[in-house]
Each structure stands twice: as structure tokens, then as C-alpha cells.
N, CA, C and O of each residue as an XYZ file, in Angstrom:
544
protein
N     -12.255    -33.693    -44.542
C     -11.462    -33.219    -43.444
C     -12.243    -33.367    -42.153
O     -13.383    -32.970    -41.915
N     -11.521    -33.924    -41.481
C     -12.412    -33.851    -39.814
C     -12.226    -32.977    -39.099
O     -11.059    -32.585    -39.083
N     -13.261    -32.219    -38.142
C     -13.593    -31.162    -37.941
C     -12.051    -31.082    -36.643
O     -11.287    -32.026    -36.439
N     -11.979    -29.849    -36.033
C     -11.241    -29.917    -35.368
C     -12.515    -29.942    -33.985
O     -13.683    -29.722    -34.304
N     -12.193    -30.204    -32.589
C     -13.028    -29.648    -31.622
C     -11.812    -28.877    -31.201
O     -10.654    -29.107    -31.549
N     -12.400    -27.565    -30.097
C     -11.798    -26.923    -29.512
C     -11.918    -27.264    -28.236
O     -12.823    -27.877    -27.671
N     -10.552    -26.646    -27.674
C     -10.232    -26.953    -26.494
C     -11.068    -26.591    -25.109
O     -10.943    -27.049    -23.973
N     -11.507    -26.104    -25.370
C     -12.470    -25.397    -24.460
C     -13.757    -25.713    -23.919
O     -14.429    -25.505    -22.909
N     -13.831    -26.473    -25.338
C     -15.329    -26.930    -24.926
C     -15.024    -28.542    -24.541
O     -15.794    -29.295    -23.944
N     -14.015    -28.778    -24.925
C     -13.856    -30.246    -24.465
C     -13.618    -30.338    -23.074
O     -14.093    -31.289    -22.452
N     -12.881    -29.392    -22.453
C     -12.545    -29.453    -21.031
C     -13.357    -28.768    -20.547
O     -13.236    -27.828    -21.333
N     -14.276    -28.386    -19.730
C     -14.926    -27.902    -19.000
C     -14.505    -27.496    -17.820
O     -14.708    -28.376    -16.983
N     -13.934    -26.415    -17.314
C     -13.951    -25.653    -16.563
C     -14.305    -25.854    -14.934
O     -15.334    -25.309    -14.534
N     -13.619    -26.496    -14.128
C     -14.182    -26.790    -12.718
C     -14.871    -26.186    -11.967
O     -14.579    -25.000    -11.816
N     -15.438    -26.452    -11.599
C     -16.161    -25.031    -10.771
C     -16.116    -24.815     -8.911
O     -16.549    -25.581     -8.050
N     -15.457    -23.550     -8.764
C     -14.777    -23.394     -7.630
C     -15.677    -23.548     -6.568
O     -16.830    -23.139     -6.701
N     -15.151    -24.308     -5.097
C     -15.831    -24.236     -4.238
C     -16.075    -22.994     -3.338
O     -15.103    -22.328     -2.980
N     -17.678    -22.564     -2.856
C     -17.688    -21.216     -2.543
C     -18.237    -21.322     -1.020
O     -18.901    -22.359     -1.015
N     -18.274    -20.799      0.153
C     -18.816    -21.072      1.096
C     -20.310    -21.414      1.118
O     -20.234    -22.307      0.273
N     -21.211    -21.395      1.341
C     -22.632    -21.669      1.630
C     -23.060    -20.518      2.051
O     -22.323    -19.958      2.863
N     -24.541    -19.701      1.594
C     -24.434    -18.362      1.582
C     -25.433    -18.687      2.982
O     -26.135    -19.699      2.966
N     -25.444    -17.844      4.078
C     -26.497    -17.925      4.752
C     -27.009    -16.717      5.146
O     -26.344    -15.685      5.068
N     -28.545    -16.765      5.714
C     -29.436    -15.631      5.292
C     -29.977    -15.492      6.729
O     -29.853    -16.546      7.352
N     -30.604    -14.382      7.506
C     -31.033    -14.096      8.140
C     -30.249    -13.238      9.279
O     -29.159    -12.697      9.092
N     -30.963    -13.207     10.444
C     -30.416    -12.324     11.709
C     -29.025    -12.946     12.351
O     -28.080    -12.292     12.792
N     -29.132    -14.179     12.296
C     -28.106    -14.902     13.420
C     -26.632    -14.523     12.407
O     -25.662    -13.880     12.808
N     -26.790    -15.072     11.135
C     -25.609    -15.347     10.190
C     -25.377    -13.343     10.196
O     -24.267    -13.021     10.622
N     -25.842    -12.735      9.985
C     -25.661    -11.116      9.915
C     -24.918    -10.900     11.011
O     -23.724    -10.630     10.881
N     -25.516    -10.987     12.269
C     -24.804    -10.864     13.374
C     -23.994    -11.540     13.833
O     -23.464    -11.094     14.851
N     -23.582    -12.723     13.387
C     -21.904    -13.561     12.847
C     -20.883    -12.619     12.465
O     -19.849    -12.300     13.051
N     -21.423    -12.197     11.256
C     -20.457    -11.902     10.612
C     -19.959    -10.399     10.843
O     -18.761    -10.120     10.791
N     -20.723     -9.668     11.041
C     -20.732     -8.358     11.718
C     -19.789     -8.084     13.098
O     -19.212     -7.070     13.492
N     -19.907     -9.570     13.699
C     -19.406     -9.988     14.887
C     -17.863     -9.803     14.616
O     -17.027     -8.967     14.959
N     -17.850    -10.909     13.878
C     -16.165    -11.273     12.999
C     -15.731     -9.939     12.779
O     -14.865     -9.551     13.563
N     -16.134     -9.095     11.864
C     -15.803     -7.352     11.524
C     -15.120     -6.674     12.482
O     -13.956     -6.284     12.391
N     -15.876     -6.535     13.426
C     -16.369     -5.379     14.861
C     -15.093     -6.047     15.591
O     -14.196     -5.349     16.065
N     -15.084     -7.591     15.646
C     -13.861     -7.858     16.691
C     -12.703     -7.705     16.362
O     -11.818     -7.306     17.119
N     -12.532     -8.076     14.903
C     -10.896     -8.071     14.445
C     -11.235     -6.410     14.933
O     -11.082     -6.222     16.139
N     -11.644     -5.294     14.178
C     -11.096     -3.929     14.511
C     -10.563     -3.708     15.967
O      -9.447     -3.303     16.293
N     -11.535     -4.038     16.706
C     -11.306     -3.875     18.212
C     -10.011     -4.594     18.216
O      -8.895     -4.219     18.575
N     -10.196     -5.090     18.003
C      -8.310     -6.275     18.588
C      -6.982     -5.586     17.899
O      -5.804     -5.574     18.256
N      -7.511     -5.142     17.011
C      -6.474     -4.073     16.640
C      -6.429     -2.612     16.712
O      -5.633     -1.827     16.197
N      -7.434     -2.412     17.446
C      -7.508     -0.829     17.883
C      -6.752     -1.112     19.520
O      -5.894     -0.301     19.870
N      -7.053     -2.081     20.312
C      -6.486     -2.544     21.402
C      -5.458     -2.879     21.250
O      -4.743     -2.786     22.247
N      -4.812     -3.442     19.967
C      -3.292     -3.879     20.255
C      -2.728     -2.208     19.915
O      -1.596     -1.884     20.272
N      -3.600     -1.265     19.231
C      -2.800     -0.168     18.898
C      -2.215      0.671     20.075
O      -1.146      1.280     20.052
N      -3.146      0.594     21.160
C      -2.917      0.928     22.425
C      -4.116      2.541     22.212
O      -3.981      3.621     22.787
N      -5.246      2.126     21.166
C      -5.436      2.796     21.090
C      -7.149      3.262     21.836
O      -7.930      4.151     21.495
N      -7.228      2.368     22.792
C      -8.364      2.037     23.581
C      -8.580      3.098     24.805
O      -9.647      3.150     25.416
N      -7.227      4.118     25.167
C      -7.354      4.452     26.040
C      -8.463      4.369     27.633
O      -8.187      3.452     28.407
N      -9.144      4.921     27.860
C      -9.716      4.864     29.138
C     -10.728      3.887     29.069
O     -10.936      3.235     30.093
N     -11.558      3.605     27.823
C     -12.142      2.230     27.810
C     -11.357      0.751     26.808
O     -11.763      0.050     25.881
N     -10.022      0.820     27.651
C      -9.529     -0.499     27.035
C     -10.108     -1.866     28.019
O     -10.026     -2.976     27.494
N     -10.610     -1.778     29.251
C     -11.211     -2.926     29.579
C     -12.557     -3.318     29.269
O     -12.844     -4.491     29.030
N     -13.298     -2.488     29.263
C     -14.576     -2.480     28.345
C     -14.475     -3.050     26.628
O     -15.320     -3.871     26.272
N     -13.687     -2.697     25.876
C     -13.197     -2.757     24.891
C     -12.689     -4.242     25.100
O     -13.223     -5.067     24.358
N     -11.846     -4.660     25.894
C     -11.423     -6.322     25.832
C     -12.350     -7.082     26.105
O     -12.278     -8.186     25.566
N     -13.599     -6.808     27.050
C     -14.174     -7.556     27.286
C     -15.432     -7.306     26.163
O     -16.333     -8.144     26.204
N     -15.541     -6.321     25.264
C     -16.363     -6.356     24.030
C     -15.766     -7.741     23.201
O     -16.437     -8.756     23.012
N     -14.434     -7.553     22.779
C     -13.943     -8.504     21.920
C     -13.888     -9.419     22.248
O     -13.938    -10.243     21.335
N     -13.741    -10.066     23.807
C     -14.089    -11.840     24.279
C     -15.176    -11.670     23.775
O     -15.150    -12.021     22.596
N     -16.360    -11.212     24.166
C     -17.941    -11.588     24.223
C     -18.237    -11.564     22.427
O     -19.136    -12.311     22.042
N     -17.762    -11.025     21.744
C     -17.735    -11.023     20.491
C     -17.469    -12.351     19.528
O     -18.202    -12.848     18.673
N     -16.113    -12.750     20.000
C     -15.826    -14.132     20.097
C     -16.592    -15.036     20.242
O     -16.701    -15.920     19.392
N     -17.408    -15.009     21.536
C     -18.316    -16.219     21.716
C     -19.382    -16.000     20.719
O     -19.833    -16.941     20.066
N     -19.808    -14.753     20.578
C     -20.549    -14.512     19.272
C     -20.340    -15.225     18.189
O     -21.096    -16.073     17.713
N     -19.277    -14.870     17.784
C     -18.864    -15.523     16.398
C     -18.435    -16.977     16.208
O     -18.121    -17.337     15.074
N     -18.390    -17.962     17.366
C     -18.302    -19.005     17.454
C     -19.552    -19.527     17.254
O     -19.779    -20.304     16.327
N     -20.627    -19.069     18.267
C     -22.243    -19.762     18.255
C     -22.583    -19.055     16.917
O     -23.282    -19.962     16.465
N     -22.609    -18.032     15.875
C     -23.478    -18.244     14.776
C     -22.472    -17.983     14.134
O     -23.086    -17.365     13.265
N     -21.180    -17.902     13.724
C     -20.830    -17.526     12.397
C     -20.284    -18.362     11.527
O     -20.032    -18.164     10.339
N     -19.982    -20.034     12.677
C     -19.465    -20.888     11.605
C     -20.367    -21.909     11.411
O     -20.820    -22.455     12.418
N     -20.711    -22.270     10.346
C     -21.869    -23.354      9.516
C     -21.441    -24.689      9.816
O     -20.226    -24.682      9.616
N     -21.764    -25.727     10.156
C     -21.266    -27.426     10.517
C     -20.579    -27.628      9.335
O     -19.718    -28.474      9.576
N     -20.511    -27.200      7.908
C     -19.754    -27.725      6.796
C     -18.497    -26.492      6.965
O     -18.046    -26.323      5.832
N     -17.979    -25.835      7.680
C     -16.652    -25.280      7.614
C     -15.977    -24.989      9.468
O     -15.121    -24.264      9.975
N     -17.223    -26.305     10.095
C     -16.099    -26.550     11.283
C     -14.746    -26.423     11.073
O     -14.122    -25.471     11.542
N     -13.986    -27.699     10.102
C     -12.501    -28.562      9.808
C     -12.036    -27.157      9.573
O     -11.160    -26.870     10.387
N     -12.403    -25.873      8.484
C     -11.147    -25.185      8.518
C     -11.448    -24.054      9.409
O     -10.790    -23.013      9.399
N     -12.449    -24.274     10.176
C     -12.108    -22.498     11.066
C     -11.538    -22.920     12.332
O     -11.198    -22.169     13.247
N     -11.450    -24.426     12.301
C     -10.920    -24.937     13.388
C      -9.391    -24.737     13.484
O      -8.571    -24.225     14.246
N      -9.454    -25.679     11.837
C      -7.324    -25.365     11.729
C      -7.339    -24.419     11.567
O      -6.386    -24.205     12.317
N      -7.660    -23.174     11.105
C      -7.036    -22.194     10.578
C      -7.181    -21.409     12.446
O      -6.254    -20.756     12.925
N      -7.686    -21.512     12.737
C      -8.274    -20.685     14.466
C      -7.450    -21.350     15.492
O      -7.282    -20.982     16.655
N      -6.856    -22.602     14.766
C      -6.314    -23.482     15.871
C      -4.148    -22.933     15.903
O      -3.220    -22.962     16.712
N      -4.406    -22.490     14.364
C      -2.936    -22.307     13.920
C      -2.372    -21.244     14.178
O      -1.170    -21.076     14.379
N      -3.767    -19.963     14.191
C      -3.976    -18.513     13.982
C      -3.168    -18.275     15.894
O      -2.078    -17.709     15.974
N      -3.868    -18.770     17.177
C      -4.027    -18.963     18.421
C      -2.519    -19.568     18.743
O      -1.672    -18.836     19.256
N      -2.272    -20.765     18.456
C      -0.998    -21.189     18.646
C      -0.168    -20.516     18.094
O       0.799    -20.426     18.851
N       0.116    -19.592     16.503
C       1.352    -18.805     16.329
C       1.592    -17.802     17.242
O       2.546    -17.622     17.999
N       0.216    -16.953     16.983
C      -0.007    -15.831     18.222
C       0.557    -15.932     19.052
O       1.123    -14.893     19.389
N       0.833    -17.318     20.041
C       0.666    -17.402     21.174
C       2.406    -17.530     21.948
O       2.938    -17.145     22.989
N       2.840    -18.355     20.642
C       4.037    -18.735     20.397
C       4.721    -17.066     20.275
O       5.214    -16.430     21.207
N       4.588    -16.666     18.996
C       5.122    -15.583     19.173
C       5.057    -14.229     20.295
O       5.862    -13.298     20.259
N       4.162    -14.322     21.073
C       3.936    -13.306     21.950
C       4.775    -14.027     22.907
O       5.374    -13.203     23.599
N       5.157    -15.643     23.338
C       5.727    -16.052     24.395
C       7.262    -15.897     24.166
O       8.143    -15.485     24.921
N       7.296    -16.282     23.096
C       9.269    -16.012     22.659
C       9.710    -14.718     22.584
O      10.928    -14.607     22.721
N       9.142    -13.784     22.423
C       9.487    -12.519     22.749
C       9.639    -11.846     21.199
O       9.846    -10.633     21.236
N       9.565    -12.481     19.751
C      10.173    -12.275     18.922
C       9.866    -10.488     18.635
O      10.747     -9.653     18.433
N       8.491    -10.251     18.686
C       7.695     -9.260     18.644
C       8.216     -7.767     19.763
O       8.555     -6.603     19.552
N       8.032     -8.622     20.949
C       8.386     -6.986     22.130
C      10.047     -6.792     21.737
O      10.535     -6.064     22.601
N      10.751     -7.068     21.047
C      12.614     -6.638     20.556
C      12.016     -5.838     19.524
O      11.988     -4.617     19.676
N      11.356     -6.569     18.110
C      11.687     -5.641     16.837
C      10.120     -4.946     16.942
O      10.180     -3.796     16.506
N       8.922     -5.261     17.333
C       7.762     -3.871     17.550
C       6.452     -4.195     18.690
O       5.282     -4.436     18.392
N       6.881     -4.138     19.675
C       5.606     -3.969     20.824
C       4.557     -4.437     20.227
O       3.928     -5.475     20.434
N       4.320     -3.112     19.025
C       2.531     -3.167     18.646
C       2.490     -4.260     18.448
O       1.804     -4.691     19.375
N       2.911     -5.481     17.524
C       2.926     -6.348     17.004
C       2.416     -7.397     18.115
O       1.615     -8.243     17.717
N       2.753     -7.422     19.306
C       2.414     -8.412     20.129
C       1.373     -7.831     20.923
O       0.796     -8.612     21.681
N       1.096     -6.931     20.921
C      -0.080     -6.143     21.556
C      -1.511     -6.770     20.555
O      -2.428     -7.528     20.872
N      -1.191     -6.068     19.262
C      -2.253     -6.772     18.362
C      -2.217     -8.326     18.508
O      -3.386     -8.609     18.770
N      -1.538     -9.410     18.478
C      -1.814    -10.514     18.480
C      -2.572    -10.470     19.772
O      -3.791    -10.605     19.669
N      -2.016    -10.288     21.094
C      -2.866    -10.418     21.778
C      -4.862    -10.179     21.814
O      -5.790    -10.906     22.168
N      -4.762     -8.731     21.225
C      -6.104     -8.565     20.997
C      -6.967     -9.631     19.963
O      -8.136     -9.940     20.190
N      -5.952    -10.287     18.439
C      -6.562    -11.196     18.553
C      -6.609    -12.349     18.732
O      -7.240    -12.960     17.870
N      -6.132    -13.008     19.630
C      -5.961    -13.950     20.705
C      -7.449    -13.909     21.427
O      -8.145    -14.921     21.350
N      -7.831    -12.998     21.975
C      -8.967    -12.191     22.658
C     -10.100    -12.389     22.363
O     -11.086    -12.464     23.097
N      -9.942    -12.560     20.381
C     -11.364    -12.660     19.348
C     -11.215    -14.027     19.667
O     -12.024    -14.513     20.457
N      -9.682    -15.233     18.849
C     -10.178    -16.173     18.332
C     -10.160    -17.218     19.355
O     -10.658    -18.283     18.989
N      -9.683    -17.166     20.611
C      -9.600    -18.090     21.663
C     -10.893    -18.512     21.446
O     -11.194    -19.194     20.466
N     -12.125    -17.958     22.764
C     -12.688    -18.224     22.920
C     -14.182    -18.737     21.509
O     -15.101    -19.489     21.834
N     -14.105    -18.331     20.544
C     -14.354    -18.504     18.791
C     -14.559    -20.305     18.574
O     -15.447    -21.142     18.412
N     -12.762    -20.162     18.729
C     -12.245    -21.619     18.816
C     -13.015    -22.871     19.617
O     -13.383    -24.013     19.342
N     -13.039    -21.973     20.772
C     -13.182    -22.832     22.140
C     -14.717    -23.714     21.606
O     -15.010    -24.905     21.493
N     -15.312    -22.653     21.413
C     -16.930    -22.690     21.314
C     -17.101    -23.506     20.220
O     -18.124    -24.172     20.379
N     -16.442    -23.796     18.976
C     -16.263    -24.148     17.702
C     -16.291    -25.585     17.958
O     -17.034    -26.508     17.625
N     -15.179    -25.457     18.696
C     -14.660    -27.000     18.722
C     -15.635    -27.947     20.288
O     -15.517    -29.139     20.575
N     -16.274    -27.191     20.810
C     -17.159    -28.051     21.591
C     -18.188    -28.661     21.025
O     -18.667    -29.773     21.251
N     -18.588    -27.554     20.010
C     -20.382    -27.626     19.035
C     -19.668    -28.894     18.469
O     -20.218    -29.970     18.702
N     -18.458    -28.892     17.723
C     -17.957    -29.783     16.987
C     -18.147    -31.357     17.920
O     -19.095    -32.079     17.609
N     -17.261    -31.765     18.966
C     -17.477    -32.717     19.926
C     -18.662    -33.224     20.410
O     -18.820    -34.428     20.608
N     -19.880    -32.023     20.705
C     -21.233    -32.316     20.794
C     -21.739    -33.692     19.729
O     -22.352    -34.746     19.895
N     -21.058    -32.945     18.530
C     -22.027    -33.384     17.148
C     -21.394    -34.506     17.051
O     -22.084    -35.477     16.743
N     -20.051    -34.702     17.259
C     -19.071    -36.374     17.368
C     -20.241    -36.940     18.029
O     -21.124    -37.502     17.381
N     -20.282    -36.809     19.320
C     -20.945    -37.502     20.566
C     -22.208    -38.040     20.232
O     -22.571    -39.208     20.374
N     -23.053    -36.776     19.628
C     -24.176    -37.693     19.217
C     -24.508    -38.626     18.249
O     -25.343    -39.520     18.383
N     -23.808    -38.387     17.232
C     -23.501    -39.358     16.217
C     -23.096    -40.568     16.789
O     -22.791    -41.519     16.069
């Protein structure tokens, strides 16, 4: 009788792609960055910033540029680009058509705040990106 093989071992199992882990001060304060701003952008769209909501907006731009210069790695330019590029244009779209200020204010308040994070994120993303075209 010939043996059977099992299925399992014949197919081997793909193995999922995972980001690239990175270590130190800059990548910490990336990502910490990323954290700290989404809250703010939604504590600001909550309207819940009271007497320091301009302090508070201008935390979450400067945060942004933060998280543009260390939090994205040259191997996940392509998706923080589309995904930052798609995130900015729905936002932007929807806060301009009004769909949001009819059925809930907050809703376009928060996009705005993060509009606030990923604009400038983007901006910075996609220059480092053009740099690195250029010199190549």
C-alpha cells in the first residue's frame, strides 16, 4: 500500500507579510506621534478642545509633520501614500458636499481634525518620496 502524504505538509503555509519592525527614539516618537494626533483630531472634531482648541490644532499639524519625517519607512511609502492620499481626498470631499453638516456636524468636525493630522503627513511623505525619484 502506498503511504498516503498529508495535506498539510505538502502545502506549506504562506507566510504573511508584516511591516518591518523599527527600533529606537525616532520610530517611538513616530508612532506615539500617529497615537497623540488621531486623539487630538478627534477630541477637536468633538468640539471638545474648548479654550485651547487653537493650541490643540496647531499640536496636531506639527504632529503630522512629525509623523511624516519618522514614522513612515521607504518600503511603505506606496501605501501610506494611497491610503493618506484617499483618507484626505474622502475627508475632503465629504466635508465639501455637505453630506456630514445635514445628518451629524461632529462627523465633519472630526474629519476635519483629521485632515489636520494627515495633510501635512502626506505632504512630507510624498516629497521624501520625489527626493528619492530625483536622485535615483
Amino acid at each position: 500500500m502506498a503511504k498516503k502524504r498529508k495535506a498539510s505538509s505538502a502545502r506549506a503555509a504562506p507566510k504573511k507579510a508584516s511591516a518591518p519592525k523599527r527600533s529606537g527614539a525616532p520610530a517611538a516618537l513616530g508612532s506615539w506621534s500617529f497615537l497623540v494626533g488621531v486623539i487630538l483630531a478627534v477630541i477637536l472634531g468633538l468640539g471638545l478642545g474648548g479654550a485651547y482648541q487653537t493650541t490643540m490644532l496647531w499640536t496636531v499639524f506639527i504632529l503630522g509633520i512629525i509623523v511624516g519625517l519618522l514614522n513612515v519607512a521607504h518600503n511603505e511609502v506606496d501605501a501610506f501614500l494611497t491610503s493618506g492620499t484617499v483618507l484626505v481626498l474622502i475627508s475632503f470631499l465629504g466635508i465639501q458636499v455637505g453630506v456630514f453638516s445635514q445628518v451629524a456636524p461632529v462627523i465633519s468636525n472630526v474629519l476635519m481634525g483629521i485632515l489636520t493630522l494627515f495633510v501635512p503627513a502626506t505632504i512630507i511623505v510624498a516629497l521624501k518620496a520625489a527626493f528619492v525619484l530625483a536622485r535615483n
